[in-house]
N, C-alpha and C positions, 0 to 999 in steps of 0.2 A: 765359189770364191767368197769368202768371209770380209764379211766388215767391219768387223771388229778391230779394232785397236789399240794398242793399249793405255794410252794416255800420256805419254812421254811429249812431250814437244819436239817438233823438227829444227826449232831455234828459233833467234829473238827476230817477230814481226817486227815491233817498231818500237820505236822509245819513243815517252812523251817529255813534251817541253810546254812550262807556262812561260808566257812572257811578255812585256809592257804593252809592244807595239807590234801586231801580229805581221803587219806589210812590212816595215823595219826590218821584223827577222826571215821575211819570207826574201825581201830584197838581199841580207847579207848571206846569206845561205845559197841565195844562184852564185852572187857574186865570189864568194869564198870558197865553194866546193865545187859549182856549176851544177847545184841542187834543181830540182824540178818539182813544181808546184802541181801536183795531179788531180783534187779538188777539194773544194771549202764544204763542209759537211753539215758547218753552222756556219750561221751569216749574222749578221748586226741587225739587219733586219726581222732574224725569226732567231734570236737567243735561246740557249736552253736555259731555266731559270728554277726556284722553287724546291717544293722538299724532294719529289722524287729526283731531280738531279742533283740536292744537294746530299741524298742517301746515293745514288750509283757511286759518283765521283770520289766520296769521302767530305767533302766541302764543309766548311763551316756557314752558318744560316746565312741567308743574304746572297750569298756568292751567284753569281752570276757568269755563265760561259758565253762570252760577246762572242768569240770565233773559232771556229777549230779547220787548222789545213793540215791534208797531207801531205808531206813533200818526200820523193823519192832520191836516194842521194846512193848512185853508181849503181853497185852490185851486193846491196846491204840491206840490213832495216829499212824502216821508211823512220822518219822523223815526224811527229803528231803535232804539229805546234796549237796550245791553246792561248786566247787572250781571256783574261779573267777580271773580273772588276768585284769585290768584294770585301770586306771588315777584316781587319788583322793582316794585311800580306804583308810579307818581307820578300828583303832582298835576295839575289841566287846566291844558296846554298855555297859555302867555302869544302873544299877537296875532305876538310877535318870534319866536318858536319856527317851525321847519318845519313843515309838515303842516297839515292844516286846523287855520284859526287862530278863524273864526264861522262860525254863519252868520245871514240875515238876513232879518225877517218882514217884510212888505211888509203898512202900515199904514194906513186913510185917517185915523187921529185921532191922533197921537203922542204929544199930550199927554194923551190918553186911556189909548191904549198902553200911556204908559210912567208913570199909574195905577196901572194893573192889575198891572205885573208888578212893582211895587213891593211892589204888596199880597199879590201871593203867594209874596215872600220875595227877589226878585230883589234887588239892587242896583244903579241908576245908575250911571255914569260921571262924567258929565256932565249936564247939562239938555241939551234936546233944540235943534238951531242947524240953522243954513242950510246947504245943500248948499254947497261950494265948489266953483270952477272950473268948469266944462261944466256941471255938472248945477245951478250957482245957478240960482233961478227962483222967483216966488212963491210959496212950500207947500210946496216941497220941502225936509224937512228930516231929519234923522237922531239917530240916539243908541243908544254904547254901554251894553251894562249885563251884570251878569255874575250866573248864575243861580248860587243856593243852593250847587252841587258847583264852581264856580269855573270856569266855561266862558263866554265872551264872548257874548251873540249879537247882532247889529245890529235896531234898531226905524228904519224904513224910507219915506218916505212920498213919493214923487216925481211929482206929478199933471201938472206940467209937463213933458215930457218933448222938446221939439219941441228944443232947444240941440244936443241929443247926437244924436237923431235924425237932424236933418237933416245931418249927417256921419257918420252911423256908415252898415256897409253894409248893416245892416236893424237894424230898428227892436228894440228893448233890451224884454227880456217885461216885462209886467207882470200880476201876478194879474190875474182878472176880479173885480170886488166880489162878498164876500162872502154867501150866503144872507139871508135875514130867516129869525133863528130862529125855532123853534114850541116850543108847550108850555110858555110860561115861562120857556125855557133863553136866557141871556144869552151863550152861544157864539158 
């Protein structure tokens, strides 16, 4: 059996996120998706700091990585959140700016969704509307909203999916339904 292979990616492990207040977004992230925090990899107590971290990460001098967690969010990426303390930061990124501009949770309830992430500090864009173009179809509907630290992320919900499908060259992911929680937990 060979072990070779080719170098392709299987798909996207995780996205990263920097942000003010690393507990903040690890709290609105249970509270809004039913995110799960799986562990801190940097702590405040043993930062990474310095040139070799500021040559891995990209960083400008000075920069300082106080926290990094990983939170696991359904049947997806995992979400990398870093808190960062260093010279020059700005605020999150606007949709028109380069670079990752969301990203987006894949819903069956939207207007449930987009409940939830209201109640745990998020804000709306919009009310939640019909797909446009290819992806219109019964259910399929979407909605910006931009969390607490001012980063976009899309609320998602596309059940019909046969328009796009049946021209695209294979078929567009979609999570699998989520677990039935245990213990009480509304995750």
């Amino acid at each position: 059996m060979s072990t070779e292979h080719s170098g392709l990616p299987r798909g996207i492990d995780h996205v990263g996120v920097t942000v003010p207040d690393i507990n903040a977004a690890i709290r609105f992230l249970e509270e809004a998706f039913g995110a799960v925090a799986l562990y801190r990899n940097v702590t405040r107590t043993k930062p990474q700091k310095g040139p070799e971290t500021e040559k891995i990460l990209g960083l400008p001098q000075g920069t300082a990585v106080i926290e990094m967690c990983m939170m696991a969010l359904g049947h997806g990426p995992g979400i990398e959140l870093f808190e960062m303390k260093g010279p020059d930061q700005r605020e999150a990124a606007r949709p028109c700016d380069w670079g990752l501009q969301h990203f987006a949770v894949y819903v069956d309830d939207i207007h449930a969704a987009c409940h939830r992430f209201q109640k745990a500090g998020g804000t709306l864009l919009t009310e939640p509307q019909g797909q446009p173009s290819l992806e219109a179809a019964p259910g399929n509907m979407f909605c910006y909203g931009r969390t607490p630290w001012g980063m976009i992320v899309e609320l998602i919900s596309t059940p019909h999916q046969e328009r796009f499908n049946d021209i695209a060259p294979m078929d567009r992911y979609q999570p699998p339904p989520r677990a039935t929680p245990n213990k009480g937990s509304d995750a």
